[in-house]
LOSE-626145 format. One record per atom (N, C-alpha, C): atom name; residue number from 1; x, z, y. Coordinates in pm, whole numbers, plus 50000, padded with zeros to 5 digits. Example, Ala and Ser with C-alpha at 12.3 -4.5 7.8 and 13.67 -1.06 7.14 Angstrom:
BEGIN
R,atome,num,east,up,north
R,N,1,51319,50780,49431
R,CA,1,51230,50780,49550
R,C,1,51320,50780,49670
R,N,2,51285,50708,49775
R,CA,2,51367,50714,49894
R,C,2,51290,50787,50003
This chain:
BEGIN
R,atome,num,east,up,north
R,N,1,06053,01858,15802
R,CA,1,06113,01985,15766
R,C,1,06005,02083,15719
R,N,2,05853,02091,15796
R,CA,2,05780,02196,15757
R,C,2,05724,02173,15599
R,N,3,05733,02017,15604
R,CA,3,05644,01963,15415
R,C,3,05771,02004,15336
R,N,4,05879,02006,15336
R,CA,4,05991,02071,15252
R,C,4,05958,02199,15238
R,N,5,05932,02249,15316
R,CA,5,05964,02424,15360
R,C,5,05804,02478,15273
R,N,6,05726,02386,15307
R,CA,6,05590,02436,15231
R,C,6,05591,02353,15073
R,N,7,05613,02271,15016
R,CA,7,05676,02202,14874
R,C,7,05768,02322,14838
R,N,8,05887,02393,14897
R,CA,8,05955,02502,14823
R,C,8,05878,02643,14777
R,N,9,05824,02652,14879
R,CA,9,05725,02756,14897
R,C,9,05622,02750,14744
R,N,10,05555,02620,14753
R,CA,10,05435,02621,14659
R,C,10,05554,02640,14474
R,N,11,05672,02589,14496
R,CA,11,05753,02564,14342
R,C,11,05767,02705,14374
R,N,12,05809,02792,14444
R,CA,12,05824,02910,14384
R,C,12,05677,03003,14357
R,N,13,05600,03014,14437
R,CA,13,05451,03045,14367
R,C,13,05438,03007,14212
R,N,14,05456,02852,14253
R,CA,14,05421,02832,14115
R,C,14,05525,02894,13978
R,N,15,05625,02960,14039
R,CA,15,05693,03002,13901
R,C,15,05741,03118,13926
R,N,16,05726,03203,14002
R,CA,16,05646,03330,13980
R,C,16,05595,03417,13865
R,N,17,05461,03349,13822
R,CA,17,05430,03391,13670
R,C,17,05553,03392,13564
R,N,18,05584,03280,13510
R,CA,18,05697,03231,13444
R,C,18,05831,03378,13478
R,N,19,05881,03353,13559
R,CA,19,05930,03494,13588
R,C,19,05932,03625,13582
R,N,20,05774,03641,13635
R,CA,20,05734,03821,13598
R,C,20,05714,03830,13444
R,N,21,05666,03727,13353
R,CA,21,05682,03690,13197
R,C,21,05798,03753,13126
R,N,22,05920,03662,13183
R,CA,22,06046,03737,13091
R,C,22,06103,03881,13106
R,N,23,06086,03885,12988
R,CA,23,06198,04076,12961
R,C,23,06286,04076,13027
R,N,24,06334,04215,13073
R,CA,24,06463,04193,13145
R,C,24,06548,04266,13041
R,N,25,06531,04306,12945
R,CA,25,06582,04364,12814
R,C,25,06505,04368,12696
R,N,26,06580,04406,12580
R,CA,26,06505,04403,12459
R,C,26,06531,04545,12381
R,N,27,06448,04580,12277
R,CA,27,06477,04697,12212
R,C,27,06524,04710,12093
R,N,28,06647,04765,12017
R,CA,28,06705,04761,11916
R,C,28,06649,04942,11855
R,N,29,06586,04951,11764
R,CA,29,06562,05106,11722
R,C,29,06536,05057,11575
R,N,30,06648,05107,11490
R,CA,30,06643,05070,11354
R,C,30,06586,05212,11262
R,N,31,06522,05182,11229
R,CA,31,06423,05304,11109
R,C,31,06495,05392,11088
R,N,32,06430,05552,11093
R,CA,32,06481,05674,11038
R,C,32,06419,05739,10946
R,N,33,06476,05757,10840
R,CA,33,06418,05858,10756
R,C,33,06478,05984,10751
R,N,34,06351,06089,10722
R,CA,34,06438,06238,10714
R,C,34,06333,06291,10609
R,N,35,06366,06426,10584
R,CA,35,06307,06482,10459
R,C,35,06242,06605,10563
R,N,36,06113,06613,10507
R,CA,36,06026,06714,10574
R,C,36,06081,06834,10584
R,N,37,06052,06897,10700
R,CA,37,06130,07005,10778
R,C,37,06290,07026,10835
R,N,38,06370,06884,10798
R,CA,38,06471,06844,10875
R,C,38,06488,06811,11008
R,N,39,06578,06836,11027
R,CA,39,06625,06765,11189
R,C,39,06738,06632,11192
R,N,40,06672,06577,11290
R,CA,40,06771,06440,11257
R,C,40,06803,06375,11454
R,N,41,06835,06241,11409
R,CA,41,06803,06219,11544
R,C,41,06809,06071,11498
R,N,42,06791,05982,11613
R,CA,42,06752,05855,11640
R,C,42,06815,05792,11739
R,N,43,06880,05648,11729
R,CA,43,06932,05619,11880
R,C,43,06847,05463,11892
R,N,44,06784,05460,11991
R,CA,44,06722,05310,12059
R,C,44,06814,05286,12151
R,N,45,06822,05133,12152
R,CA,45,06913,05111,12244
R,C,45,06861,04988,12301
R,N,46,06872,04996,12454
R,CA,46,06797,04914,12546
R,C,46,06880,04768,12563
R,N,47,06859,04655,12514
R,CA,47,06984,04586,12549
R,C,47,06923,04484,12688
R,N,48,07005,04476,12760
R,CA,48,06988,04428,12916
R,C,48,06996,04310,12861
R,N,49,06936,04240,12911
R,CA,49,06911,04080,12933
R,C,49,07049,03991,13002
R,N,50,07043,03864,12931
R,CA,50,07154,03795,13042
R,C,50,07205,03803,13170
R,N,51,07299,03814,13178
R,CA,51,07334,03825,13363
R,C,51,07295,03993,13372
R,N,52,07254,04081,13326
R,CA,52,07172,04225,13360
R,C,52,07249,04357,13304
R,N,53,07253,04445,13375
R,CA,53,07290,04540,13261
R,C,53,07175,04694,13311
R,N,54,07211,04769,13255
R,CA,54,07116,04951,13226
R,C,54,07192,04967,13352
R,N,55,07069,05004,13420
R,CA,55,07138,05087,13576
R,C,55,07195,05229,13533
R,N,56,07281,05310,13551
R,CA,56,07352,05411,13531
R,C,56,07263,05499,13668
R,N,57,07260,05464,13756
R,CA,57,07227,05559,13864
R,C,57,07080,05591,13899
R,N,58,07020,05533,13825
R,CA,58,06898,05583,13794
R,C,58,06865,05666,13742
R,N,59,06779,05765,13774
R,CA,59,06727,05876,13636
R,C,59,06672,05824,13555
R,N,60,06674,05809,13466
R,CA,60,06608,05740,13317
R,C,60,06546,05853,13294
R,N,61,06407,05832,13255
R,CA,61,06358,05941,13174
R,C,61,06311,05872,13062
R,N,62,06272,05955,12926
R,CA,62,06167,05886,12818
R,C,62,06145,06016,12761
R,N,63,05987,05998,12720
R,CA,63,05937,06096,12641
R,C,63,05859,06030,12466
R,N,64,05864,06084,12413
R,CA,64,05824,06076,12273
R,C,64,05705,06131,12212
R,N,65,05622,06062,12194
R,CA,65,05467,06117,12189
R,C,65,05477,06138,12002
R,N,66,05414,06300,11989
R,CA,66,05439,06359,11838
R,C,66,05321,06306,11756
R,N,67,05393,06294,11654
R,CA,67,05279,06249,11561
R,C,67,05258,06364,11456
R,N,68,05191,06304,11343
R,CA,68,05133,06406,11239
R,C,68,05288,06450,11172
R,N,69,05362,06370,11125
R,CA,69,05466,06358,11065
R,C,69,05614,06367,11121
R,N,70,05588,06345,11238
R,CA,70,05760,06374,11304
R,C,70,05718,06369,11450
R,N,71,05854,06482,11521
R,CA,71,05789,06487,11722
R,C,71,05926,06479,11740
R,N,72,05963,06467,11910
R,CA,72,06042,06483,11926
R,C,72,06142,06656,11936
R,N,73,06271,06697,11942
R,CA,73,06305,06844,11960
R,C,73,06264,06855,12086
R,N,74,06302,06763,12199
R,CA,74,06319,06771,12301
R,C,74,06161,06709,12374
R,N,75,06124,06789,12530
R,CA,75,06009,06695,12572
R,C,75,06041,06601,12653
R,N,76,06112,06573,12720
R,CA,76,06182,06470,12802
R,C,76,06338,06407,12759
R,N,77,06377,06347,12763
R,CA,77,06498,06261,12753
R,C,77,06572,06204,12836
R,N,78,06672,06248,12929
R,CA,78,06716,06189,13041
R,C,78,06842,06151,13055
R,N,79,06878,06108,13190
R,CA,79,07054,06072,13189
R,C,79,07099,06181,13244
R,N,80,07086,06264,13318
R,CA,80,07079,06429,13352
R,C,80,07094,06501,13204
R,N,81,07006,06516,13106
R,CA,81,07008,06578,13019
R,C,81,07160,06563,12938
R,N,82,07188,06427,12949
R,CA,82,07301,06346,12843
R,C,82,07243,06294,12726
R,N,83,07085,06300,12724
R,CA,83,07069,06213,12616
R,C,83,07037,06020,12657
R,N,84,07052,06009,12751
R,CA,84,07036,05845,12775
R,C,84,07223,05874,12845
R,N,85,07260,05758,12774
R,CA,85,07388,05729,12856
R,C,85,07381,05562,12835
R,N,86,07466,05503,12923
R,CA,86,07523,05362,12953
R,C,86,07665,05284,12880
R,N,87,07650,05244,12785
R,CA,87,07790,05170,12703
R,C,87,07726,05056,12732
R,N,88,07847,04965,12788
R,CA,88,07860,04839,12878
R,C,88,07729,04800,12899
R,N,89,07653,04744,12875
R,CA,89,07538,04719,12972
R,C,89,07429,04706,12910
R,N,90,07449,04820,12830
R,CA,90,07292,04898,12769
R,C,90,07291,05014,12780
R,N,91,07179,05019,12768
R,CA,91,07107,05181,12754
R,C,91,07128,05239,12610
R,N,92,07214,05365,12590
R,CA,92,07137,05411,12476
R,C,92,07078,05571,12489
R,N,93,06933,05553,12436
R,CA,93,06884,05689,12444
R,C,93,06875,05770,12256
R,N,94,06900,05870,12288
R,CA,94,06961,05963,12191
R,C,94,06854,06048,12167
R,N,95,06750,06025,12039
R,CA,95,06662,06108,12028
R,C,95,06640,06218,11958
R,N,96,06633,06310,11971
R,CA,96,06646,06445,11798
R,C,96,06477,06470,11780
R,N,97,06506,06451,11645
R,CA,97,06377,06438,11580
R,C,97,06378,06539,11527
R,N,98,06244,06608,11432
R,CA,98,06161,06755,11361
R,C,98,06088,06681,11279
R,N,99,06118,06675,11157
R,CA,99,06037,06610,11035
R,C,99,05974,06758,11039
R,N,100,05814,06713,11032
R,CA,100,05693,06771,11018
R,C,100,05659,06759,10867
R,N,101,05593,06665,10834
R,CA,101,05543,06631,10687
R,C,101,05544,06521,10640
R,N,102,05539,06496,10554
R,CA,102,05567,06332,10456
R,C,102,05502,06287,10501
R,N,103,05499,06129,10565
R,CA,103,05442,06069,10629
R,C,103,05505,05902,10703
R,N,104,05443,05846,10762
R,CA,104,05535,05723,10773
R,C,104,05475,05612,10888
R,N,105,05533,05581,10994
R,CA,105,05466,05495,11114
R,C,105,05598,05517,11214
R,N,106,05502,05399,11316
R,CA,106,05576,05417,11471
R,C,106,05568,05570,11531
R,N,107,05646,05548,11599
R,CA,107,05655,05674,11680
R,C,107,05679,05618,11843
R,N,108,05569,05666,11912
R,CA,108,05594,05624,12037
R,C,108,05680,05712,12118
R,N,109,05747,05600,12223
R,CA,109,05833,05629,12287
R,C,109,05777,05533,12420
R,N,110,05766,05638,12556
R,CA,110,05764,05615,12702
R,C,110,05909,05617,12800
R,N,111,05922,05496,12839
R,CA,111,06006,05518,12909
R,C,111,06022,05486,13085
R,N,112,06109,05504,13173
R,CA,112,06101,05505,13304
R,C,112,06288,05467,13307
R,N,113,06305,05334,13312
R,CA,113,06415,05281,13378
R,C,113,06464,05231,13439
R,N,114,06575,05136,13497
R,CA,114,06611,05073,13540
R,C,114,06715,04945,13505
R,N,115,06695,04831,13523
R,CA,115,06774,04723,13492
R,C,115,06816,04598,13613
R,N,116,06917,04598,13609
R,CA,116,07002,04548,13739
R,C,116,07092,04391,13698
R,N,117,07078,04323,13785
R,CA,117,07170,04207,13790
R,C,117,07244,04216,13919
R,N,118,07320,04132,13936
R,CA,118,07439,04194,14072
R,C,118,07352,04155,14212
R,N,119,07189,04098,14221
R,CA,119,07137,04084,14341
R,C,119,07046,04192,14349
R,N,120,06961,04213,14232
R,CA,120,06832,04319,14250
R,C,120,06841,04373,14135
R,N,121,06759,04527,14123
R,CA,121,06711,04609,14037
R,C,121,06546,04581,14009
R,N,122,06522,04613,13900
R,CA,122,06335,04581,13837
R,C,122,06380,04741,13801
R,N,123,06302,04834,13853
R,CA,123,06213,04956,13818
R,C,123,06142,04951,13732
R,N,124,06127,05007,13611
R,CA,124,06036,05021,13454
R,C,124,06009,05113,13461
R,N,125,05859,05110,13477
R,CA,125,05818,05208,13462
R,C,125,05720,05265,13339
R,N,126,05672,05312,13243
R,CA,126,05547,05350,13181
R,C,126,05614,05242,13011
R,N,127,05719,05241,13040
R,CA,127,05771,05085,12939
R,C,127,05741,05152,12781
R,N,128,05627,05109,12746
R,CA,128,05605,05112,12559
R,C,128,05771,05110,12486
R,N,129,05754,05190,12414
R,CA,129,05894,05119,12328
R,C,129,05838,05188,12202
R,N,130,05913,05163,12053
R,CA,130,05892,05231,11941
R,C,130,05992,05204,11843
R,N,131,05967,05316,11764
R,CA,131,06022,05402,11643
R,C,131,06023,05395,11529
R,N,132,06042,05337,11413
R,CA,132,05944,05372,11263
R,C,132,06013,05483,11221
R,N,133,05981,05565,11191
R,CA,133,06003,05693,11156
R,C,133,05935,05749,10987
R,N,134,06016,05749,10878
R,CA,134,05939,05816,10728
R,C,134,06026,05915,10721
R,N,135,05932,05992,10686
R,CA,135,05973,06156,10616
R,C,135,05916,06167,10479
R,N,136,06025,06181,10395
R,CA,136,05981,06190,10287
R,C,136,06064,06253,10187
């Protein structure tokens, strides 16, 4: 019984890595263009992984780091605010953009979420995401 119990033990160590590896979602943010000194907005949308969906009861936050060419209106982005809300088991966050000047790149986006399957939640924290954003 104990060589079973230590053989299960070592298969899950060993796949572990393999595990902390896969996404528990993916990011859908399709290109925006706006014309310099417009306002626009942007929607990314978090899609939850198999079996998973966007925790709702989490505070979601995300912030949007400004570039030369476009920032965000807003400095934070939350589910409090109403700009992150939950349609079936994604995230979508709702961004309003300030075309600055002609110009053209990613636009970073930080985020702090949550993603749930019906046993456990994974906490995201610091999560890269991005933007392509042209003003022109």
């Amino acid at each position: 019984m104990r060589k079973i119990l230590m053989t299960l033990c070592l298969c899950l160590v060993a796949a572990a890595p393999a595990l902390a590896d896969e996404k528990q979602y993916a990011v859908h943010a399709p290109s925006v263009t706006l014309k310099p000194g417009a306002a626009g907005s942007a929607v990314v949308t978090i899609r939850a992984g198999k079996g998973l969906h966007f925790n709702p009861e989490f505070p979601a936050k995300f912030t949007v780091e400004a570039t030369a060419f476009a920032k965000s209106a807003k400095d934070a982005l939350t589910t409090k605010g109403g700009d992150v809300k939950v349609v079936g088991n994604d995230g979508l966050v709702t961004i309003p953009l300030q075309a600055i000047a002609a110009g053209a790149g990613p636009v970073a986006i930080t985020g702090n979420f949550s993603i749930c399957s019906a046993e456990q939640c994974y906490m995201l924290r610091g999560e890269k995401l991005s933007l392509s954003v042209v003003v022109k």
